[in-house]
N, C-alpha and C positions, 0 to 999 in steps of 0.2 A: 480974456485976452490971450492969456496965457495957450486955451485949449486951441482957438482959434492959429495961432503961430504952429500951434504942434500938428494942425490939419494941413496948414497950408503945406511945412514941412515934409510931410507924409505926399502930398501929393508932386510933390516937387522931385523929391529920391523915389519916387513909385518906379517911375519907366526906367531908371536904369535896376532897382533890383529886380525888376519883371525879366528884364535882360538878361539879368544874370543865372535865372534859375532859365532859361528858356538856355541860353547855352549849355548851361550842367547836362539839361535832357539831353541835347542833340550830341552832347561827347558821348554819354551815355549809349545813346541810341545805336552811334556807329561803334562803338567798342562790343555792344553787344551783337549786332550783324555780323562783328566780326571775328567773334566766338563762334556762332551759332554756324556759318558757312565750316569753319574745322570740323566742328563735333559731327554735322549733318551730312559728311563725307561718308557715303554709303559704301559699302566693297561690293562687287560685282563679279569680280572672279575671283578665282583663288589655285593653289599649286597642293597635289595631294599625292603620299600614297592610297592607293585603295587597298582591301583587304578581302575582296573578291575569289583572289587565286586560290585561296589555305582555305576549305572546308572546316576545318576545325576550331577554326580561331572565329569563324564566323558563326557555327554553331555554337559557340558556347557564348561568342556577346547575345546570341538570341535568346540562351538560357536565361541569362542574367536578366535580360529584359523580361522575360514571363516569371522571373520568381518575382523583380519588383514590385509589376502587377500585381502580382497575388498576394502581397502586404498592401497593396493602396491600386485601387479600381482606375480610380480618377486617370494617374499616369499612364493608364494604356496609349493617348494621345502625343505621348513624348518621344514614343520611339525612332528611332532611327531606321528606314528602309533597313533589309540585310544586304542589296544590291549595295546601298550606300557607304558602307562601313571605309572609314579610310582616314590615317595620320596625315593632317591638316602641315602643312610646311609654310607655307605663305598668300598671306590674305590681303587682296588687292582692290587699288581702286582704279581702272584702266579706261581712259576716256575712248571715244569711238575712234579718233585720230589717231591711235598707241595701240591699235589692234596687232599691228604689223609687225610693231616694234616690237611686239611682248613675243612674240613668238621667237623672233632673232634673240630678246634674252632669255627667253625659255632655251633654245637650242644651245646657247654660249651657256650657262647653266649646267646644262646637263653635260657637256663636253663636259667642264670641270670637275662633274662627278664622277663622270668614268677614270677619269685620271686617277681617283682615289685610290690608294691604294692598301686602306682599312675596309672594305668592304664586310659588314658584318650580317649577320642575322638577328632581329631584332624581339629583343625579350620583353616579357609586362611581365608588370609586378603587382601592382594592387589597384582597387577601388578605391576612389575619392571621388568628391563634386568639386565643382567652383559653385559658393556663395549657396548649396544645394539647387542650384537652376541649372548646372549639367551634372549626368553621370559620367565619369569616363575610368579607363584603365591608363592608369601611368606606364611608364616604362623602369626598368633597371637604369641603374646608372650607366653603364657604359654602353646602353641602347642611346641611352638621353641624348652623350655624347656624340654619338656617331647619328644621328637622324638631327643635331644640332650644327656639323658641319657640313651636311648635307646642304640644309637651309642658308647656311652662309653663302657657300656656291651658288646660291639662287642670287638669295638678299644682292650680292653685290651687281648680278648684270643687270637688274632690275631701277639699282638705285640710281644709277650713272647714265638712266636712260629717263630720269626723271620719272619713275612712272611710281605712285603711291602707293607706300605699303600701310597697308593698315594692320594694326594690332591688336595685343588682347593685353593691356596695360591695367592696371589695377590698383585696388589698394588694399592689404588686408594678407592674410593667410589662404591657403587651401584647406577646405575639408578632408577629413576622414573620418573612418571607422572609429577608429582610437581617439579621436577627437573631440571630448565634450564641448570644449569652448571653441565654436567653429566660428571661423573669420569670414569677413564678407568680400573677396577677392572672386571676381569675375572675370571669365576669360576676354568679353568684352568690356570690362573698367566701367562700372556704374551702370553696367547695361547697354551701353553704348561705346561704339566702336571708335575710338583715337589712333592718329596717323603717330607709325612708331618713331616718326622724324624730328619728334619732340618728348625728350625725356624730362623726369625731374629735374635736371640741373641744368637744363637748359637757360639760358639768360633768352630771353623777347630781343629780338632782331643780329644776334650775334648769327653769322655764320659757319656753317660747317665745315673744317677744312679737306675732307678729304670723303673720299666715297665709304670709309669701314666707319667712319663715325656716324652718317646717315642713314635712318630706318631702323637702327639697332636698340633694342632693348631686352630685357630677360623674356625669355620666349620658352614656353612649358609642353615639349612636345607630348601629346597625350592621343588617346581612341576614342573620342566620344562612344556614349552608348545609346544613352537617351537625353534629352536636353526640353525644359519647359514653355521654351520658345517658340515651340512645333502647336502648344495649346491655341488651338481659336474661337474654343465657346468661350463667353462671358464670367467671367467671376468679381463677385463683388469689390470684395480686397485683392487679392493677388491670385497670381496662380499656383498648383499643386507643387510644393516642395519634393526633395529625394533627399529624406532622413537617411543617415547613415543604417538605423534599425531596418531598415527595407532591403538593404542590400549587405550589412556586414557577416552573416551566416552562411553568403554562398559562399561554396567551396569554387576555390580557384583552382586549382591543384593541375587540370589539365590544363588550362590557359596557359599559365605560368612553367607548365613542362616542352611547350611547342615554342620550335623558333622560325619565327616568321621570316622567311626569304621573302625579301623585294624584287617584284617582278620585272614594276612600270614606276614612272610617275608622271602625273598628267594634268594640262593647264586647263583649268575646269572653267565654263560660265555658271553663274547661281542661279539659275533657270534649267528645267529641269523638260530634257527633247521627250516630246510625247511618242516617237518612233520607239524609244527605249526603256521610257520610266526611268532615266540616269541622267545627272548633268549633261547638260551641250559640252561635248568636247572641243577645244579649240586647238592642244597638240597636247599628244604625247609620247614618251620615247622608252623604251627597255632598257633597263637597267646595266 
């Protein structure tokens, strides 16, 4: 009798705990759509100097690149063009509607830079990777500085024009040489690209009051060299690392002797014009 009661029971509370998990999913479902639409914010163009003008600062990242190689084969695939070479300012996500626009804050931008009136020339200082999945050249500090408010000047006509900036957010430490215990800190944050419109302390649905709080986060001006990203054969596990052991031997000496004058800087698409073998340009202006 008793089991009896406890069937009926069971069949009685069934439809509403069936409800209740059938809603869990569905909050579920859109909370997750509505992750995945952030993270899946691809960039599409982006604002750079290039490093084209200076012969020498170009031939010795190709140095760098052939001695890597010649500690690890694999990585010949990672390299960076030497037409390509160029510090990365601001990485964008621009819809086709905001073509127009980006240009008007490309130009309001650069106005702002001319005004500067620190103009420097710009130092490197050493090899590191992010997470060993790029190689790059850092800068000196007071390069860091001055190629950091360069980017403000961008960051802000871009912000106030709504147009996405995407970042290189992360968690963890940089690589180096000197670094046995190497952090896992990626320029793209997990390998994947987040909008810098939300930071750690951010609160969910608070808004921003003003355009310098928008888009801003710690931003690492660097030179790529080579980066694992470029790999498109298949590998089992992962792709080919860039141990410090591969590159901490090169002599920097000339790199770090040259100061690189900025020429240009120039609003790139990430498509790449077969007229040139170079980014499609969409504007750029002399410094």
């Amino acid at each position: 009798m008793n089991v009896k009661k406890g069937i009926y029971g069971y069949l009685h509370f069934y439809p509403l705990f069936e409800k209740g998990i059938n809603y869990s999913k569905t909050i579920f479902s859109h909370l997750k759509r509505g992750h995945n639409t952030m993270s899946n914010l691809k960039p599409n163009y982006f604002i750079c100097i290039p490093m084209s003008s200076n012969r020498v600062v170009v031939e010795e990242l190709v140095k760098i690149q052939n001695h890597v190689i010649s500690k690890f084969d694999a990585l010949k695939d990672c390299i960076i063009e030497r037409n390509k070479f160029h510090i990365s300012l601001l990485i964008l996500h621009i819809k086709k509607g905001q073509v127009e626009i980006s240009k008007e804050a490309f130009q309001e931008g650069m106005e702002k830079i001319k005004q500067m009136e620190n103009n420097q020339n710009i130092v490197f200082d050493k090899l590191e990777t992010f997470r060993k999945d790029v190689l790059y050249v850092s800068l000196k500090d007071e390069s860091v500085k001055y190629v950091t408010s360069i980017i403000e000047c961008l960051r802000e006509s871009f912000v106030k024009r709504d147009i996405k900036i995407v970042g290189n957010s992360g968690k963890g430490g940089k690589d180096n040489a000197g670094n046995k215990n190497e952090g896992d800190k990626d320029m793209h944050g997990k390998g994947k690209y987040e909008l810098t419109a939300r930071s750690k302390n951010d609160i969910p649905g608070q808004k921003k009051n003003n355009a310098r709080d928008i888009g801003k986060e710690k931003v690492i001006p660097h030179l790529t060299v080579m980066k694992n990203s470029y790999v498109t054969r298949f590998y089992v596990n992962k792709r080919p690392q860039i141990f410090p052991s591969y590159y901490a031997d090169f002599d920097l000496t000339k790199l770090q002797n040259e100061r690189f004058v900025p020429r240009k800087i120039q609003l790139l698409q990430m498509e790449q014009d077969p007229t040139t073998a170079y980014y499609k340009i969409l504007s750029e202006h002399d410094m």
